[in-house]
C-alpha positions, 0 to 999 in steps of 0.5 A: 500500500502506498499513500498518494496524492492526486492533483486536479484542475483545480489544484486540489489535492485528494489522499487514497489509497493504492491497493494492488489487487484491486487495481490489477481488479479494475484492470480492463486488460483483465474483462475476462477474469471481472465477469468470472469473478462477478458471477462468484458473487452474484451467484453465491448471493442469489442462490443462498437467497433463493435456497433460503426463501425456497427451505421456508426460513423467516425474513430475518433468517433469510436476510442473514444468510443472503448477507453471509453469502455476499461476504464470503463471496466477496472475499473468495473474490478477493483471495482469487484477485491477490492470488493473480496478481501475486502468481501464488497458484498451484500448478497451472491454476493461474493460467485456467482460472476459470476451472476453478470457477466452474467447480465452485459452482458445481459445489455451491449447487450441491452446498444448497440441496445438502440440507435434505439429506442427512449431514452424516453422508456430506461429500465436504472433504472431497469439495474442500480437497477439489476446490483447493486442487483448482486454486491455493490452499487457503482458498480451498479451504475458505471457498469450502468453509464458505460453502459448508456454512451456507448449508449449516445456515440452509439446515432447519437445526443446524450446529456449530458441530456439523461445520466443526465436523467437516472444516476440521477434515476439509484442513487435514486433507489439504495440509497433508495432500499439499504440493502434490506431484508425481511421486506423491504418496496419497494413501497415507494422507487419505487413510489419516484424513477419513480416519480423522472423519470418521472419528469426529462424525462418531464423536460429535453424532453417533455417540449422542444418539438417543439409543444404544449404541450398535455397530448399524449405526456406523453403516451411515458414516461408513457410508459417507468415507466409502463415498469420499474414497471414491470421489478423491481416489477418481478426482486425485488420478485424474488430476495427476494425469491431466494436470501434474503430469501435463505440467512436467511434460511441458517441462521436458518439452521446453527443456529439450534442446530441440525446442524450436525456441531454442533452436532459433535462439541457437540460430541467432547467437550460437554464443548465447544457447552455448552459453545457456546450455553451459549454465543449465548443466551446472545450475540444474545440478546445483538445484537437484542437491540444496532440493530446489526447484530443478525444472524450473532453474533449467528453465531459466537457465535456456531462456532467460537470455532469448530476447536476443532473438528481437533485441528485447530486454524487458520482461513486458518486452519478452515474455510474449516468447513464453506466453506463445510456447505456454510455459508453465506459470511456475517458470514464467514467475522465476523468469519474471523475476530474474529478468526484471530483477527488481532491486527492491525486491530479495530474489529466490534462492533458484535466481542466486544458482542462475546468478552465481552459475551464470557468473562463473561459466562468464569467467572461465569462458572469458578467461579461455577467449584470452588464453585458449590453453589456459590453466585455470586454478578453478578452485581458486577462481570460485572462491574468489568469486563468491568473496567478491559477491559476499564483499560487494554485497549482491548475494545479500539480495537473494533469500538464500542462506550461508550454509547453502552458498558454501554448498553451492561452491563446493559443488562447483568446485567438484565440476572440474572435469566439465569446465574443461569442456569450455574450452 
């Protein structure tokens, strides 16, 4: 937030205040995403009005639910607006919002007709687990919270235990079933959760049932966990296919050395993609090790530099290559940052491999250039490197710790072999 002053004609001055997301909200460029965030709105509002008038409630009663649902519909838009604006999507999330919309509405008509049935059975941890899927966290876990709310409120004698039930299970199944990929284990985080369910059902319904108690009465919360296996085992398998799996797939397309873009960067400056490729090798292998994100630094690696193709050196001026090639959004927000390389802002620890790489690769080719048979000290050269980064201060300006750049030196000095290569 910033505070501003706005002269007029009249030389009058008038305070407000800057908000970025509701600017990147108003934001005309952005028609597509105001209507699917103005549906959220409007619909959560008429629908939580029309399932209240419909279930018979009072005028008061009605008032208040309608009120509840335009307060939460307003903030689920809000979350979904700070998440655009400040690239916090999971997956490709950010790329399809509209996903995530659709499966909100499907979930809402669902949320309003729940009350009919018993809440024992509600589907809620499988629509917490695909609300957050299509989105982040947090707005999995308010969107889900929103709606389980609406059907408490849309119940003749709903309680506080219900929700209680339900929004505790919905935040276990999205902690633990966090960041999933390809390798993910989700049978443990899926026995735990519906374990966790089904104790809480028993717990706050089943034991204060007024008869005594028998294992019939389990078959109902049975009934709801055999349910919700189902539902996210199917959701889950299908997600990591067209999801996860077409993430990492895209990934290994544009990471291929035969990718047109870098083909056609090689054909415009063979210097720059050998020097790419040089940088790619040592930083992917540096980024496997301190557990970073590999796939995405060998990313940047390639393509930071390919607005050498037309001149261009600004990220508005350049990104349209990684729009074009549908990079993932994971990768476009590293090389965003890299390139505009903003020196107000601490850069991630991917961008200080690429830096720190990119510096010594920059040396040992130089140092080539003027003696082709050279006999290059590289344990010297990297220590020496890294102490006139740490004196002049530039790694202070990436998030990355001292025990992870004395691993990243030692690293280097164990490609010996390779920088022979350069030569």
């Amino acid at each position: 937030m910033g505070l501003r002053l706005k002269s007029s004609s009249t030389e009058e001055y008038k305070d407000y205040v800057e908000n970025p997301v509701l600017s990147y909200a108003f934001n005309k460029k952005e028609g597509k995403l105001q209507v699917l965030m103005g549906l959220i709105l409007v619909i959560t509002t008429l629908f939580t009005f029309l399932a209240s008038f419909i279930y018979g409630f009072k005028p008061e009663e009605i008032i208040r639910n309608t009120v509840v649902g335009f307060i939460c519909g307003g903030i689920i838009i809000y979350m979904l607006l700070d998440a655009s604006q400040r690239k916090l999507f999971s997956y490709d999330n950010g790329q399809k919002r509209n996903r995530f919309v659709f499966v909100y509405f499907i979930c809402l008509i669902v949320a309003v007709f729940l009350p009919l049935i018993s809440f024992e059975v509600w589907p809620y941890v499988f629509m917490f687990l695909i609300l957050g899927l299509f989105s982040t966290n947090e707005i999995g876990l308010f969107s889900g919270s929103t709606l389980l709310f609406i059907s408490v409120l849309l119940e003749k004698d709903g309680s506080y235990s219900e929700f209680f039930i339900y929004f505790i299970a919905g935040a276990v199944v999205l902690v633990l079933l966090r960041d999933l990929n390809e390798t993910t284990k989700i049978s443990v985080p899926i026995f735990v959760t519906l374990t966790i369910l089904l104790v809480l059902i028993v717990g706050f319904d089943v034991l204060f049932q007024n008869r005594t108690f028998s294992l019939t009465m389990l078959i109902v919360p049975m009934v709801n966990i055999l349910m919700n296996l189902i539902l996210m085992m199917i959701t889950l398998n299908i997600f990591g296919i067209y999801v996860i799996r077409k993430s990492n797939d895209r990934y290994m397309d544009i990471n291929d050395t035969e990718f047109p873009l870098l083909v056609k960067l090689k054909e415009t400056d063979k210097d720059a993609y050998f020097r790419a490729i040089h940088i790619a090798y040592l930083a992917e292998r540096i980024a496997l090790d301190l557990n970073l994100n590999a796939r995405a630094v060998k990313t940047m690696s390639y393509y930071y530099k390919i607005g050498v193709i037309d001149g261009s050196t600004t990220w508005d001026e350049v990104k349209h290559f990684y729009i074009e090639n549908n990079f993932p959004e994971e990768a476009m927000t590293y090389l965003k940052e890299y390139i505009e390389d903003d020196k107000k802002k601490q850069l991630s620890k991917e961008a200080a491999i690429i830096y720190m790489s990119d510096t010594l690769i920059a040396s040992i080719l130089y140092l080539f250039k003027k003696d082709k048979d050279a006999k290059i000290d590289y344990d010297d050269l990297i220590e020496k490197i890294f102490q006139h980064k740490t004196e002049n201060k530039e790694l202070y300006r990436y998030n990355i710790s001292l025990y992870e750049l004395d691993h990243m030196k030692s690293l280097m000095k164990k490609e010996k072999l390779y920088y022979d290569f350069l030569r």
